[in-house]
LUMMIBA-939253 format. One line per 5 residues: number of its first residue (from 0); their letters; for each residue x, z, y of N, C-alpha, C. Coordinates in Angstrom, 1 decimal. Example, Ala and Ser with C-alpha at 12.3 -4.5 7.8 and 13.67 -1.06 7.14 Angstrom:
BEGIN
0) AS) 13.2:7.8:-5.7:12.3:7.8:-4.5:13.2:7.8:-3.3; 12.8:7.1:-2.2:13.7:7.1:-1.1:12.9:7.9:0.0
***
This chain:
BEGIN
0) XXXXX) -37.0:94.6:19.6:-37.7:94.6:18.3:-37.7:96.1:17.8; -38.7:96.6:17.2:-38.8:97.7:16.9:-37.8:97.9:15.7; -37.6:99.0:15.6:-36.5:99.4:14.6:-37.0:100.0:13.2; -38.2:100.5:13.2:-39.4:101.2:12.3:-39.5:99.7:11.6; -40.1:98.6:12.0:-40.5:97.3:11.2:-39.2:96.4:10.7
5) XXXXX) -39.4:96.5:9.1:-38.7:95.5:8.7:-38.5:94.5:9.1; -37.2:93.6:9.3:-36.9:92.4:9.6:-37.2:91.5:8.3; -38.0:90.1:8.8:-38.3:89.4:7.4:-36.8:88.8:6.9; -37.1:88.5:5.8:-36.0:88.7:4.9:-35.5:86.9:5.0; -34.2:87.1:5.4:-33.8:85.5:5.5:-32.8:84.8:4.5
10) XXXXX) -33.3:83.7:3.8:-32.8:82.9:2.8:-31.2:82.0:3.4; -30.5:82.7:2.5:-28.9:82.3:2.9:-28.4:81.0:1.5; -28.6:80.4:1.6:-27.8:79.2:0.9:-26.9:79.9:0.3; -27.2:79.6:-1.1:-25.9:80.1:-2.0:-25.0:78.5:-1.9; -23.6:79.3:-2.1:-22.4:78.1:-2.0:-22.5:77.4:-3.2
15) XXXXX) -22.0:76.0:-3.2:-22.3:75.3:-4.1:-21.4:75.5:-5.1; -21.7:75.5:-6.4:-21.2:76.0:-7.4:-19.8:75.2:-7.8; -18.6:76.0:-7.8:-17.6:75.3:-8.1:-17.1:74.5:-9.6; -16.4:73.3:-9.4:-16.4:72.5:-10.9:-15.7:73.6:-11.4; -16.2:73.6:-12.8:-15.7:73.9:-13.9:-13.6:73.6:-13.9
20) XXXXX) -12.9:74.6:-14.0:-11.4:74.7:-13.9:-10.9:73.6:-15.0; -11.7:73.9:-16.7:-11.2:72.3:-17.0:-11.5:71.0:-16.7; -13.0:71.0:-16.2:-12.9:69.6:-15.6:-12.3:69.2:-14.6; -11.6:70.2:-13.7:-10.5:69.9:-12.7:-9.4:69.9:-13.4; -9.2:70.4:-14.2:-8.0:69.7:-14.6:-8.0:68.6:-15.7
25) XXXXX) -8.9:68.4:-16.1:-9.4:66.8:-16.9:-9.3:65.6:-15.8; -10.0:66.0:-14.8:-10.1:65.0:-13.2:-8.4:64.7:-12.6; -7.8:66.1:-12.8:-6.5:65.6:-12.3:-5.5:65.2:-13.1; -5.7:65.4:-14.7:-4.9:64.5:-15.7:-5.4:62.7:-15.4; -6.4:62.8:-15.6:-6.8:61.4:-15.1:-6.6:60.6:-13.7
30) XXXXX) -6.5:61.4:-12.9:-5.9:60.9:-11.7:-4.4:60.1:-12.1; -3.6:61.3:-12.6:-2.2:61.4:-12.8:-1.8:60.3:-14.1; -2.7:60.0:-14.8:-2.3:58.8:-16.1:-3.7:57.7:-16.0; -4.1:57.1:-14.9:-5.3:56.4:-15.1:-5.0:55.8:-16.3; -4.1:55.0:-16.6:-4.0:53.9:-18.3:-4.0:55.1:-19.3
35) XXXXX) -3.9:56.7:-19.1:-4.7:57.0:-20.4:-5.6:57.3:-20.5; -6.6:57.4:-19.4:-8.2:57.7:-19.1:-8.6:56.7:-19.5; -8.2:55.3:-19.0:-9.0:54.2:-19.4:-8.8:54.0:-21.0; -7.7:54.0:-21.5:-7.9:54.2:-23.2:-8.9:55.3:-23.8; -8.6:56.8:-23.0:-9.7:57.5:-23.5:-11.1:57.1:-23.6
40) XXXXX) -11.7:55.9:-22.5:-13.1:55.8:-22.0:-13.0:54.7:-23.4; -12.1:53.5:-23.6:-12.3:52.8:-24.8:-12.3:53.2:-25.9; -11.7:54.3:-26.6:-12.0:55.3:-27.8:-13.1:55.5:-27.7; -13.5:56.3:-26.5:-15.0:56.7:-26.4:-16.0:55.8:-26.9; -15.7:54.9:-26.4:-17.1:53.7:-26.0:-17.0:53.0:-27.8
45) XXXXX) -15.8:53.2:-28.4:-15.8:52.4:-29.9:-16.1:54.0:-30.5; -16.4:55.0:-30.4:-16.7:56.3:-31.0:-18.3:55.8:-31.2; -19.0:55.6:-29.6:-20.0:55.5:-29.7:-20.9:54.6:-30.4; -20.3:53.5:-30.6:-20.6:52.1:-31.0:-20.5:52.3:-32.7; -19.5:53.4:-33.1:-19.4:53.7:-34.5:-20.6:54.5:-35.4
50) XXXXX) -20.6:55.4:-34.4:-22.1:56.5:-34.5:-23.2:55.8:-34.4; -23.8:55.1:-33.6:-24.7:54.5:-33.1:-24.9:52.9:-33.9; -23.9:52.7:-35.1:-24.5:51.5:-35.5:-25.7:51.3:-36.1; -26.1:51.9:-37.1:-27.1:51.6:-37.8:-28.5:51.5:-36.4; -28.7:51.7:-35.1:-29.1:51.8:-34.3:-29.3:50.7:-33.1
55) XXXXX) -27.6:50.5:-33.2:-27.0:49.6:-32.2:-26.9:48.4:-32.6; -26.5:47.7:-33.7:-27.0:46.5:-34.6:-27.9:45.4:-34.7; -28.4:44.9:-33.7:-29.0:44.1:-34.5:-29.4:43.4:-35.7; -28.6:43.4:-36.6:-28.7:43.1:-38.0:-28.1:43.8:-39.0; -28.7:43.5:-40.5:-28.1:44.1:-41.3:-26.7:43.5:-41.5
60) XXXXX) -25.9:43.9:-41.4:-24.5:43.6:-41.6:-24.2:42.8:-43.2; -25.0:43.6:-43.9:-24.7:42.7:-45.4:-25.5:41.5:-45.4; -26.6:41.5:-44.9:-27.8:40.6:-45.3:-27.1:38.8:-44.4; -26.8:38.0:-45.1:-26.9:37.0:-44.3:-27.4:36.0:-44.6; -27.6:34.8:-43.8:-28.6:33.8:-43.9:-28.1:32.3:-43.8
65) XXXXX) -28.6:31.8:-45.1:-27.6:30.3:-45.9:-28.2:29.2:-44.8; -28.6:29.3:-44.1:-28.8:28.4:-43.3:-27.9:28.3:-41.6; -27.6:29.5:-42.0:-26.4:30.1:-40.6:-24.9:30.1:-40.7; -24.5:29.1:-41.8:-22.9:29.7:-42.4:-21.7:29.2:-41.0; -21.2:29.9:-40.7:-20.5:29.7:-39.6:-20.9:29.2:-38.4
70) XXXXX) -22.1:29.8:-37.6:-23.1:29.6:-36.7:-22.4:30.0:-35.3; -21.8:29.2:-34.2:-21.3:29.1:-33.2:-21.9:30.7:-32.1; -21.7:31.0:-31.4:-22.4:32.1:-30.8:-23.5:31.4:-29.8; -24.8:32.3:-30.2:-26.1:31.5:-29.2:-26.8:32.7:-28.7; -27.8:32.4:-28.6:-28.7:33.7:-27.8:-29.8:34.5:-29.2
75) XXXXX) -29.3:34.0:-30.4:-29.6:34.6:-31.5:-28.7:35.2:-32.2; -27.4:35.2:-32.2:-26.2:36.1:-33.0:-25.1:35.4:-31.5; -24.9:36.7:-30.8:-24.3:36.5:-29.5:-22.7:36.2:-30.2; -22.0:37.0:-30.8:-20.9:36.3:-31.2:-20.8:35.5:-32.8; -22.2:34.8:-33.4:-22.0:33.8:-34.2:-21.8:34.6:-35.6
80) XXXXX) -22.2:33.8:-36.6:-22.2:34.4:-37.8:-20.7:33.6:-38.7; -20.6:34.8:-40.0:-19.4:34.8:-40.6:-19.7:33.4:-42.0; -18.7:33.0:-42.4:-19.3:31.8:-43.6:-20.1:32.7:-44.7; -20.5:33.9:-44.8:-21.9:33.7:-45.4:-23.3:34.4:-44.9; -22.8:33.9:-43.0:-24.2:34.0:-42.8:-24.8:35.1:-42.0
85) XXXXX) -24.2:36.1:-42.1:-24.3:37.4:-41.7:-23.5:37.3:-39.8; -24.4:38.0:-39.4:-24.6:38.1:-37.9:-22.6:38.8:-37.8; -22.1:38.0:-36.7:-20.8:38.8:-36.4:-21.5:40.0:-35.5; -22.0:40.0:-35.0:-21.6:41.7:-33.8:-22.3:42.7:-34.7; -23.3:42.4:-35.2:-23.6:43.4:-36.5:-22.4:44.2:-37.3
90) XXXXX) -21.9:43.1:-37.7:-20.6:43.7:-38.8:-19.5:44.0:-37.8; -19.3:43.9:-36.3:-18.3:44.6:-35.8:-18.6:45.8:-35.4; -19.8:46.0:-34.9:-20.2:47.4:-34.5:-20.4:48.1:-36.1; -20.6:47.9:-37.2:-20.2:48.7:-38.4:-18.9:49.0:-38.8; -18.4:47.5:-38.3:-16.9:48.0:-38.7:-16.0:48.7:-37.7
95) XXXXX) -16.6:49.3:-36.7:-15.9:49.9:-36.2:-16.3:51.6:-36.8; -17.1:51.8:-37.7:-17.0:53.2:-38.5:-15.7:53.1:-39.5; -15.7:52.2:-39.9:-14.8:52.1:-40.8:-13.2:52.1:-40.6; -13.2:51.2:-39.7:-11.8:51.5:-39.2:-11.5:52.9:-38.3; -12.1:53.2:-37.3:-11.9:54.5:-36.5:-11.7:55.3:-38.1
100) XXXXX) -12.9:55.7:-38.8:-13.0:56.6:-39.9:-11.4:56.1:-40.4; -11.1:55.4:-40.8:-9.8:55.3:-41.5:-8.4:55.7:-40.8; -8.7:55.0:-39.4:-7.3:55.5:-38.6:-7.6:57.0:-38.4; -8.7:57.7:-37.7:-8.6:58.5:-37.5:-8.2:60.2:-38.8; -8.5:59.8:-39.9:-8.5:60.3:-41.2:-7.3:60.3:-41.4
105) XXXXX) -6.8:58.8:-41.8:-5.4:58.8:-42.3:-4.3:59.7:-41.1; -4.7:59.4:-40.2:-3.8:60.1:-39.3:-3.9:61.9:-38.6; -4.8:62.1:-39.0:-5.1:63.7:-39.3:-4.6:64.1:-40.6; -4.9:63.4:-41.3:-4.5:63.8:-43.1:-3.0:64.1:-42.9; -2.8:63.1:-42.8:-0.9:63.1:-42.5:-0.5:63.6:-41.7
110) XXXXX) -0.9:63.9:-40.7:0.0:64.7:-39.9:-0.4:66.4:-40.2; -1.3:66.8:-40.6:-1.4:68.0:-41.0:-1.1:68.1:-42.1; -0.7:67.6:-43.2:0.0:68.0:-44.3:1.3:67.7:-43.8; 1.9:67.1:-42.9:3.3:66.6:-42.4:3.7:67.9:-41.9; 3.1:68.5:-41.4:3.3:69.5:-40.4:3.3:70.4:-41.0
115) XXXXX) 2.5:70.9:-41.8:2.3:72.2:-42.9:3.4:72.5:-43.7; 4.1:71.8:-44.5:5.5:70.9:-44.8:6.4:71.5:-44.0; 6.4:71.0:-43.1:7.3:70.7:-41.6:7.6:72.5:-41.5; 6.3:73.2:-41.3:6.5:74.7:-40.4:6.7:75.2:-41.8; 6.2:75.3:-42.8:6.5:76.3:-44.0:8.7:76.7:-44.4
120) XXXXX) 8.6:74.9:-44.7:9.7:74.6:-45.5:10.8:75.3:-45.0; 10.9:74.5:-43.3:11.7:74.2:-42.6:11.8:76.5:-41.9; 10.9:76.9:-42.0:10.7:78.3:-41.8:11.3:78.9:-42.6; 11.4:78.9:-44.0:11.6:79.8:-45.0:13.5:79.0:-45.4; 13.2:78.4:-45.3:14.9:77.7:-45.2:15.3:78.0:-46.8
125) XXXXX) 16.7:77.7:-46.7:17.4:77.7:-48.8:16.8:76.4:-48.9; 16.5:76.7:-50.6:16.5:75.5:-51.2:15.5:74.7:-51.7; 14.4:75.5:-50.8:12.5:74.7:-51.0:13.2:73.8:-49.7; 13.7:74.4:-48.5:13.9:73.1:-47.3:14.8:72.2:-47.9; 15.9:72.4:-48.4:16.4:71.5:-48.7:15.8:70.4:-49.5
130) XXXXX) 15.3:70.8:-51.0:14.0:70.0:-51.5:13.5:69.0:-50.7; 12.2:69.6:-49.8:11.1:69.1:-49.3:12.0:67.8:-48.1; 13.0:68.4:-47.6:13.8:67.2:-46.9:14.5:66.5:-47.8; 14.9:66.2:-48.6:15.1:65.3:-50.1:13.9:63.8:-50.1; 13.0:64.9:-50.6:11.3:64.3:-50.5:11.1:63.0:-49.9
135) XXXXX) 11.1:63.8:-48.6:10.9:63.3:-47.0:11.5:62.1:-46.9; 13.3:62.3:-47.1:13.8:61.0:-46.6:13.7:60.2:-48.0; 13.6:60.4:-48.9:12.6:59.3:-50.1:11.7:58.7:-49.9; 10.3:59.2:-49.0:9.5:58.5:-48.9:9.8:57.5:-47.4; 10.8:57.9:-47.0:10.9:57.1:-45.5:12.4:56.1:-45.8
140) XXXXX) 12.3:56.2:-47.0:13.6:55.1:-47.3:12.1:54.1:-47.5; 10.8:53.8:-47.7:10.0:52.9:-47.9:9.3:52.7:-46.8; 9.4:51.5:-46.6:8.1:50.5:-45.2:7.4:51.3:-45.4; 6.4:51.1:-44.2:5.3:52.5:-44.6:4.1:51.6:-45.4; 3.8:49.8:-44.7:3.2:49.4:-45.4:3.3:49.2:-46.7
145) XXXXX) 4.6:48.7:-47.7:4.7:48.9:-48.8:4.3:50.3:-49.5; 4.3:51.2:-49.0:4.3:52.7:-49.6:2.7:52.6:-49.9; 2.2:52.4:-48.5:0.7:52.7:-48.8:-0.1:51.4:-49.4; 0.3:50.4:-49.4:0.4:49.3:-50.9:0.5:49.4:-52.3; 1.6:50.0:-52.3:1.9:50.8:-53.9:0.7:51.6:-54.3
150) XXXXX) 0.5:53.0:-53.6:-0.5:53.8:-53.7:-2.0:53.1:-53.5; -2.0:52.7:-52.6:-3.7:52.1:-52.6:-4.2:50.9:-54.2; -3.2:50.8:-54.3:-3.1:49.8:-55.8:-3.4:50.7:-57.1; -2.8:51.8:-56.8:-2.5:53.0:-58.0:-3.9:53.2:-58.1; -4.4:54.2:-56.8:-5.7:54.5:-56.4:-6.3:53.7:-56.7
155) XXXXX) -6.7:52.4:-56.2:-7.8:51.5:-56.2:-8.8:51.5:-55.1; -9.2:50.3:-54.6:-9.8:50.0:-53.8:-10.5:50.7:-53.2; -10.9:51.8:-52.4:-12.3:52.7:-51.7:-11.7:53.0:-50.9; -12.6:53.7:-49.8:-12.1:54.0:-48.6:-11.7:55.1:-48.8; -12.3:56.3:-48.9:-10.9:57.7:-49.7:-9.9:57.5:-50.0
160) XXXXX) -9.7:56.4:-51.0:-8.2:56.1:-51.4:-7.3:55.3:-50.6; -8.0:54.8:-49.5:-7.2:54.0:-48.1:-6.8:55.2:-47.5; -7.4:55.8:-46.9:-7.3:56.8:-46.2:-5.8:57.5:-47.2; -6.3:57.8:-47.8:-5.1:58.7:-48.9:-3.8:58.0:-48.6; -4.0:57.2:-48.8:-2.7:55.9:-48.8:-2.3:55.7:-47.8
165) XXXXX) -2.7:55.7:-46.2:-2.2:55.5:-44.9:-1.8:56.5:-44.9; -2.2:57.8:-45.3:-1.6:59.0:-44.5:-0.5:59.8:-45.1; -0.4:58.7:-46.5:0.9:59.3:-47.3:2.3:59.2:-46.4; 2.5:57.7:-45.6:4.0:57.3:-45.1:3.7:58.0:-43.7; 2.6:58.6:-43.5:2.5:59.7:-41.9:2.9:61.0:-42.6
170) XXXXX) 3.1:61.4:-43.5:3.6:62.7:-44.0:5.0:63.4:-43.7; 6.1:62.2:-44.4:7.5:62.6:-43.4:8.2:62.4:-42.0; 7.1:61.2:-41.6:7.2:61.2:-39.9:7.2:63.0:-39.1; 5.4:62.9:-39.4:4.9:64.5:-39.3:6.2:66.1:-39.4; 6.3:65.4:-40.6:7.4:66.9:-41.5:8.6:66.7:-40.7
175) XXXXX) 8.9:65.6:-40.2:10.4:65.9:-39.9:10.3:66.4:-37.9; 9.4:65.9:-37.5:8.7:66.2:-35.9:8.8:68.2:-36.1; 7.8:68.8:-37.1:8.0:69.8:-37.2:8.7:70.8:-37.2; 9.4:69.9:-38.6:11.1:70.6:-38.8:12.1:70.7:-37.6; 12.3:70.3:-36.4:13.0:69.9:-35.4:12.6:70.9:-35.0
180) XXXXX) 11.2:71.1:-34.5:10.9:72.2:-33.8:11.0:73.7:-34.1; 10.8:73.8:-35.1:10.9:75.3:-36.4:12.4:75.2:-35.6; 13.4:74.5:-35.6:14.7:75.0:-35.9:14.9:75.2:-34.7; 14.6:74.8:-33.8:14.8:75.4:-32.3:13.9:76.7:-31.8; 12.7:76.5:-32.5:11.5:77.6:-32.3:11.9:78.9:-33.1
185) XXXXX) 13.1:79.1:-33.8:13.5:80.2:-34.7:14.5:80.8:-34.4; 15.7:80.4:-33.5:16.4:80.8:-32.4:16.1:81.4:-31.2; 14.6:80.9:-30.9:14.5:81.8:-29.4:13.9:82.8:-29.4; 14.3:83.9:-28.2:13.7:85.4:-28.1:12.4:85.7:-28.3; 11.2:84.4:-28.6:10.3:84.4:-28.6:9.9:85.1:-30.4
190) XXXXX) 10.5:84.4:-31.1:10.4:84.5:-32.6:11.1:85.7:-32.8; 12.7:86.1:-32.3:13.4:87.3:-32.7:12.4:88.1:-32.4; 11.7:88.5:-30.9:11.1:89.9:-30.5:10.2:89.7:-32.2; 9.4:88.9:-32.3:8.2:89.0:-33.3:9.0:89.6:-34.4; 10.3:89.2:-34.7:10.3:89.7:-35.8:11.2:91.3:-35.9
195) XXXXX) 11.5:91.4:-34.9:11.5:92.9:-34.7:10.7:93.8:-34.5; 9.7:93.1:-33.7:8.2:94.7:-34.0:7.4:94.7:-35.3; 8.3:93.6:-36.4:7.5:93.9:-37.6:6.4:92.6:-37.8; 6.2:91.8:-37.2:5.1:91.0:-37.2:5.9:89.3:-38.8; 4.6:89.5:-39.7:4.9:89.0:-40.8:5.1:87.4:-40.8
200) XXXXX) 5.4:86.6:-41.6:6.0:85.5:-41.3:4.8:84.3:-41.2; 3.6:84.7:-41.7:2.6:83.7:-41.5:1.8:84.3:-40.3; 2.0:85.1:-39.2:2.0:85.7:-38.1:2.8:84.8:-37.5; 3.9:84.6:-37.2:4.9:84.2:-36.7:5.0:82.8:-36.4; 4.5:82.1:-37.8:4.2:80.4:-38.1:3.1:80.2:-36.8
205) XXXXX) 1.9:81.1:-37.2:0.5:80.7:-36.8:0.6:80.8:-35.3; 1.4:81.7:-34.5:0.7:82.5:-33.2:2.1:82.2:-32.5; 3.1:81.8:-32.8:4.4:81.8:-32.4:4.8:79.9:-31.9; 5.2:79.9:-33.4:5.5:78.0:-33.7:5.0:77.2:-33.7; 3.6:77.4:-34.4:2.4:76.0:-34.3:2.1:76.1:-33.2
210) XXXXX) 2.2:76.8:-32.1:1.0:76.6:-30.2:2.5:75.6:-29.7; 3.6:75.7:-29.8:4.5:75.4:-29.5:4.9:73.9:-29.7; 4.4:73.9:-31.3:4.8:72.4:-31.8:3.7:71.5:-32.0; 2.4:72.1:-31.5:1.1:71.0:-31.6:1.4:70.0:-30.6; 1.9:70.0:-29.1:2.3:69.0:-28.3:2.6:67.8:-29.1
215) XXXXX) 3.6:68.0:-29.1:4.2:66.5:-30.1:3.5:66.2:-31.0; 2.7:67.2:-32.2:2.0:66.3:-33.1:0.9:66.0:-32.8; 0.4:66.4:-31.5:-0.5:65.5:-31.5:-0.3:64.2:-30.3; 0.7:64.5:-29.8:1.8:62.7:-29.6:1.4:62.0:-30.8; 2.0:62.1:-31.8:2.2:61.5:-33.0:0.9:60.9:-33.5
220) XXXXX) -0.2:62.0:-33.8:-1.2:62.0:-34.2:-1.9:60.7:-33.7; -1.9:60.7:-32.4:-2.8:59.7:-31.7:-2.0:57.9:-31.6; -0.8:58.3:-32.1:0.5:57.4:-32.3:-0.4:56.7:-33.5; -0.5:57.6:-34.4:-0.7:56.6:-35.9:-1.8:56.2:-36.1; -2.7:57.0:-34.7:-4.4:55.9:-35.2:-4.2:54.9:-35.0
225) XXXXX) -3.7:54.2:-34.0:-3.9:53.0:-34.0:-3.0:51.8:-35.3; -2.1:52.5:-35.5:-1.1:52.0:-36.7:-1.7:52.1:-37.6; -2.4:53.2:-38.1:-3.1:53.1:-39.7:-4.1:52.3:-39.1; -4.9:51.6:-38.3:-6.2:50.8:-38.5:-5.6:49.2:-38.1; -4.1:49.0:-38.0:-3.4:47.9:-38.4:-3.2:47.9:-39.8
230) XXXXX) -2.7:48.9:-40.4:-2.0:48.8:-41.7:-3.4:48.7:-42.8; -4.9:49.2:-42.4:-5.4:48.9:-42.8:-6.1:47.5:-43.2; -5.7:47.3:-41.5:-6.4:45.7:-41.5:-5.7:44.9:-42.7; -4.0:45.0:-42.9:-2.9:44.5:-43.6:-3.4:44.6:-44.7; -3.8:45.8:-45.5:-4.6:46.2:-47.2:-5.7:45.6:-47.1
235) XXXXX) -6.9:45.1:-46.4:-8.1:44.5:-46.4:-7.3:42.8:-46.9; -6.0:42.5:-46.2:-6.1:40.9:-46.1:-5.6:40.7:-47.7; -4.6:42.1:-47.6:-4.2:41.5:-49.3:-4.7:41.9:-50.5; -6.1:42.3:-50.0:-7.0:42.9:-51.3:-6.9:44.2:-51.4; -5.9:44.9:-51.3:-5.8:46.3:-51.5:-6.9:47.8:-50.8
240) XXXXX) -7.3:47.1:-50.0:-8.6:48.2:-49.0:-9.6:48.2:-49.5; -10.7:47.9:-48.1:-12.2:48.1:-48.3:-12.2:46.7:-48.5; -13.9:46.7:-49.6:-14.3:45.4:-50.4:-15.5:45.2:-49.9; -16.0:43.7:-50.1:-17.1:43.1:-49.7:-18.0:44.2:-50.5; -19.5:44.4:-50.1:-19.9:43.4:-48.9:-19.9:44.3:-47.3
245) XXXXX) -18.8:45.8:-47.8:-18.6:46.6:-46.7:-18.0:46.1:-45.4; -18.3:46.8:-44.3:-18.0:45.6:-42.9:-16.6:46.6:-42.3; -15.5:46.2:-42.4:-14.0:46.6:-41.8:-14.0:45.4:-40.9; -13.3:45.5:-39.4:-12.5:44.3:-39.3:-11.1:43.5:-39.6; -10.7:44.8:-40.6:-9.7:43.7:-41.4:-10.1:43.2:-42.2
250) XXXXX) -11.1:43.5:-42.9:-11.9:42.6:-44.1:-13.0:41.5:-43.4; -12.9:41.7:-42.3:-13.8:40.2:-41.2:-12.8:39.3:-41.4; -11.6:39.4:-41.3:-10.4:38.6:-40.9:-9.9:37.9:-42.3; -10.1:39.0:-43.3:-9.0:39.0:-44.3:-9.6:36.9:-45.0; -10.7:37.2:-45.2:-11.1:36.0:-45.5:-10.8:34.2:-44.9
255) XXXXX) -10.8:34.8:-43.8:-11.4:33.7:-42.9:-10.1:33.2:-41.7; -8.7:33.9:-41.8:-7.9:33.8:-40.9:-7.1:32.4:-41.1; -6.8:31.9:-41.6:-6.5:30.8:-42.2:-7.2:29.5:-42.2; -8.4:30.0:-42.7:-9.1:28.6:-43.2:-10.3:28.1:-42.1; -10.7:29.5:-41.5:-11.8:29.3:-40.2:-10.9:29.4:-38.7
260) XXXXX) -9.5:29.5:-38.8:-9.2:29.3:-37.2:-9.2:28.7:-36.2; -9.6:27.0:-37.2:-9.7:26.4:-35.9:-11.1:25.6:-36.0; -11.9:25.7:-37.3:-13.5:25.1:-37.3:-14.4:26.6:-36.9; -13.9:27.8:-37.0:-14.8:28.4:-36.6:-14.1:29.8:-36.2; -13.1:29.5:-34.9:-12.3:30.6:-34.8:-13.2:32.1:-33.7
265) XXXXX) -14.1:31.7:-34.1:-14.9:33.3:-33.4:-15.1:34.0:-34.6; -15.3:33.7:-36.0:-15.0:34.6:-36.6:-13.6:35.2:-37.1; -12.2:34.9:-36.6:-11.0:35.5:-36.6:-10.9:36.1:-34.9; -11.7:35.7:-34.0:-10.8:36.0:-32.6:-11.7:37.5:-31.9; -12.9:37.7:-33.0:-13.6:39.3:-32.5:-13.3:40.3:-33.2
270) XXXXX) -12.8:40.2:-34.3:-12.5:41.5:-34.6:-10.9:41.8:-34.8; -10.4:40.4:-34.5:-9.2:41.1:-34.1:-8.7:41.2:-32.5; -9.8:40.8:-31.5:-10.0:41.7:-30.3:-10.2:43.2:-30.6; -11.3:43.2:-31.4:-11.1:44.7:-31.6:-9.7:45.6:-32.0; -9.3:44.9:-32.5:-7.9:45.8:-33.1:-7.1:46.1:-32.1
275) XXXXX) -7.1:45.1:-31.5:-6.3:44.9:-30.3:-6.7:45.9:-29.5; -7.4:46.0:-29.0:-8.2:46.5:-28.1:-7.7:48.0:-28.3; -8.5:48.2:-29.4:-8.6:49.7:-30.1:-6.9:50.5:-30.2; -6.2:49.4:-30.8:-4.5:49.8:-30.8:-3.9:50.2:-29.6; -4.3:49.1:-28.4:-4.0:49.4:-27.3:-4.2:50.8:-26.4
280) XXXXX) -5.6:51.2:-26.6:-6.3:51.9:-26.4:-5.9:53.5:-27.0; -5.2:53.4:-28.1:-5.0:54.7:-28.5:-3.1:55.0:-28.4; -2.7:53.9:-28.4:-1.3:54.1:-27.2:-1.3:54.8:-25.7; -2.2:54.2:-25.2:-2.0:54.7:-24.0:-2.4:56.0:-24.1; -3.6:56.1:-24.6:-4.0:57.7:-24.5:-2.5:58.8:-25.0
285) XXXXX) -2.0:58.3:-26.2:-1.0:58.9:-26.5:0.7:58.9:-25.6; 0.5:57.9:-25.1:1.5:57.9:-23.9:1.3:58.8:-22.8; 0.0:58.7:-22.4:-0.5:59.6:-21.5:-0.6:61.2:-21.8; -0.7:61.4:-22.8:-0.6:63.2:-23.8:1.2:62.9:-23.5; 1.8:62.1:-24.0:3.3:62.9:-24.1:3.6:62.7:-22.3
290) XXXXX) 3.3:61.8:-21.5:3.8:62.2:-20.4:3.0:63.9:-19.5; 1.9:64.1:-19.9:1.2:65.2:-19.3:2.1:66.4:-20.2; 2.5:66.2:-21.3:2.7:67.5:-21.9:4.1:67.9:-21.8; 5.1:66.8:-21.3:6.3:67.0:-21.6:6.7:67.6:-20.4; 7.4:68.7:-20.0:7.5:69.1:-18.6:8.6:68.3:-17.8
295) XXXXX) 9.3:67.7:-18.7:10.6:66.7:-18.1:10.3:65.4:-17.5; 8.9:65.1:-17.4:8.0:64.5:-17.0:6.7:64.4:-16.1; 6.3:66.2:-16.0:5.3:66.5:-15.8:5.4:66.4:-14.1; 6.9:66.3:-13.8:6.8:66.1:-12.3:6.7:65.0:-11.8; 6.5:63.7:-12.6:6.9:62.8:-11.6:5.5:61.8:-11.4
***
């Protein structure tokens, strides 16, 4: 070949692009806890079903029809209507905004104010810590459902003020998770260096102790969704929650558990599948975070 004429130019296969480092490590958390992948995928799938109601629905959830009152499941209301009439899978896929929204709320509310509590008090030590742990074991001398009973009563019925009310008896759970760790996280070389080169005390909280202590709270966190959208269901049955003609599944149940269980037990046995389901569901995920995160653990 002559040496003067360019050689045509040959197309080399670029290498196939490698996954993304967190989705390999998303892939290998999941390998490593399949029962908290599969809880993750059912969160998901009730996330979506939450977002997607007004969409996903076949029916208006309030609207129902006097000629349908406790209507068996057929190929027109697949899981059967409630005694007044109103389509069940309508009002489950609505009520699943309501409950997520509530577990999920009440248990971010609380544990971030638990925690904030937790790192301040428990940081600055004397006699605001001693105080706030006073507080703390006051509120945890009370059931958590009586606490948030009391309060949802004070408040009154809405869903703000449910929310308010679950995430009050998650406040000293939270604060005292924190506090544990502050007092260990304040001893080590980690915190002393910081506070020898001068670095200030909300420096120290932020960049030091909270990366340290989010593990566990968010153990916890994913601990009390499923518990606040029990304790909810518990305020729906005894009046104290969400009110007709809004669609909860503890307020599907609150009615009807007793008196429809055995003439028309599909409206008690779907939406408290869902609870079930949903509770289950956010255990494992949470079992699955504290075994990934705990390193006394992480080997086996």
């Amino acid at each position: 070949m002559n040496p003067l004429v360019p050689r045509p130019a040959q197309h080399v296969a670029a290498p196939p692009a490698a996954a993304s480092p967190r989705l390999r490590r998303l892939a290998h958390a999941a390998r490593a806890q399949p029962l908290g992948a599969l809880g993750a995928i059912v969160l998901l799938v009730m996330a979506i079903l939450a977002l997607g109601a007004p969409w996903l629905a076949p029916y208006d959830p309030t609207v129902g029809d006097s000629t349908l009152l406790n209507a068996p499941p057929s190929a027109a209301h697949w899981l059967g209507t409630d005694p007044f009439g109103r389509d069940m899978l309508s009002r489950l896929i609505f009520g699943a905004r309501v409950s997520l929204l509530v577990g999920l709320g009440a248990s971010v509310l609380g544990v971030t104010v638990g925690a904030g509590l937790g790192l301040v008090t428990s940081y600055r030590g004397g006699w605001i810590d001693t105080l706030t742990q006073r507080l703390m074991d006051a509120l945890l001398a009370f059931p958590m459902l009586l606490l948030a009973l009391a309060l949802a009563a004070v408040l009154g019925p809405s869903l703000p003020n449910v929310i308010v009310a679950l995430a009050l008896p998650i406040v000293p759970r939270a604060a005292r998770i924190a506090r544990s760790s502050v007092l260990v996280l304040k001893a080590s070389p980690l915190v002393e260096s910081a506070l020898v080169i001068g670095c200030s005390d909300a420096r120290i909280i932020l960049r030091h102790i909270l990366p340290n202590t989010f593990a566990p709270l968010l153990v916890i966190a994913t601990a009390y969704l499923g518990l606040a959208i029990v304790q909810e269901a518990a305020l729906d049955y005894l009046g104290a929650g969400i009110q007709e003609p809004e669609a909860s599944w503890g307020l599907m149940m609150a009615g009807s558990a007793t008196s429809l269980a055995l003439t028309a037990p599909w409206v008690v046995i779907f939406p408290g599948l869902a609870i079930c389901l949903t509770v289950l569901a956010s255990n494992l995920l949470g079992d699955a975070i504290r075994d990934l995160l705990d390193p006394k653990l992480r080997g086996r």
